[in-house]
Residue, then its C-alpha position, 0 to 999 in steps of 0.5 A: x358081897x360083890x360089887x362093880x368097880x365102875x359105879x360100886x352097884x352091888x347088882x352084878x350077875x355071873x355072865x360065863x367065863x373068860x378065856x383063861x377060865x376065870x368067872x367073868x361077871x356083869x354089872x346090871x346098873x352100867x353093863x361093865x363087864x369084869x373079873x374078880x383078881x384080874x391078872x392084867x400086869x400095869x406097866x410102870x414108866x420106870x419099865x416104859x422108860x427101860x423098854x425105851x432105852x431097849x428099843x434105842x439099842x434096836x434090840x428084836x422085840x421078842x427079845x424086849x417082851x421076854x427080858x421085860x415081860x410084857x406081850x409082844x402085842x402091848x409092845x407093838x401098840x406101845x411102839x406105835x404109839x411112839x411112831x404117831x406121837x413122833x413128829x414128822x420132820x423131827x427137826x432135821x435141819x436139811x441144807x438148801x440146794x445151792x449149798x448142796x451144789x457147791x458140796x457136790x461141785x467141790x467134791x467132784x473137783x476133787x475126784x476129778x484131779x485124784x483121777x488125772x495122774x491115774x489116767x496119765x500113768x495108765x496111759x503110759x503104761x498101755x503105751x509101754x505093754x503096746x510098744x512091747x507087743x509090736x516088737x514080739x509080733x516083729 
């Protein structure tokens, strides 16, 4: 005899098909609705745990849902669940603003006095080419 996986009541009547065709049965007592032999796949932590190490790889997630065989709509929930249980600042040590001035001061310095001798040689380079069109135009 049928019975309800919910609350085990043998008071269960046909309630049409599902869409892939199955029958698809109805619980009188609870009013849980079910199928006999459900093909839905439970996804084991071992494969949450590769599914994981796939996505650190950045891996497209079509290519994860045909590798891992799951749907890319359990995917997208999965990782979404990820993103909301992730915090929000994850720990980042960010430096404080006088420590970040002092970093950006010191390398400004040091591009400031990479540039000098450039701009010197350029300058005496223009003066050269200057000099030399004077005396063609002589």
């Amino acid at each position: 005899m049928l019975s309800c996986p919910s609350c085990k009541s043998n008071a269960v009547k046909l309630n049409g098909h599902i869409h892939n065709g199955k029958q698809n049965h109805l619980c009188k007592s609870c009013g849980r609705q079910f199928v006999l032999n459900p093909e839905k796949k439970v996804i084991s932590e071992q494969e949450k745990n590769l599914i994981n190490r796939l996505l650190l790889e950045r891996i497209s997630l079509a290519g994860i849902a045909r590798t891992m065989e799951v749907s890319e709509i359990w995917l997208q929930g999965y990782l979404s669940d990820l993103y909301a249980s992730s915090p929000d600042d994850l720990n980042a040590a960010l430096p404080d603003q006088a420590s970040m001035d002092t970093y950006l001061d010191d390398k400004f310095d040091e591009f400031v006095y990479s540039i000098a001798p450039l701009k010197k040689t350029l300058q005496r380079l223009s003066l050269q080419i200057h000099g030399k069109i004077l005396r063609h135009l002589k």
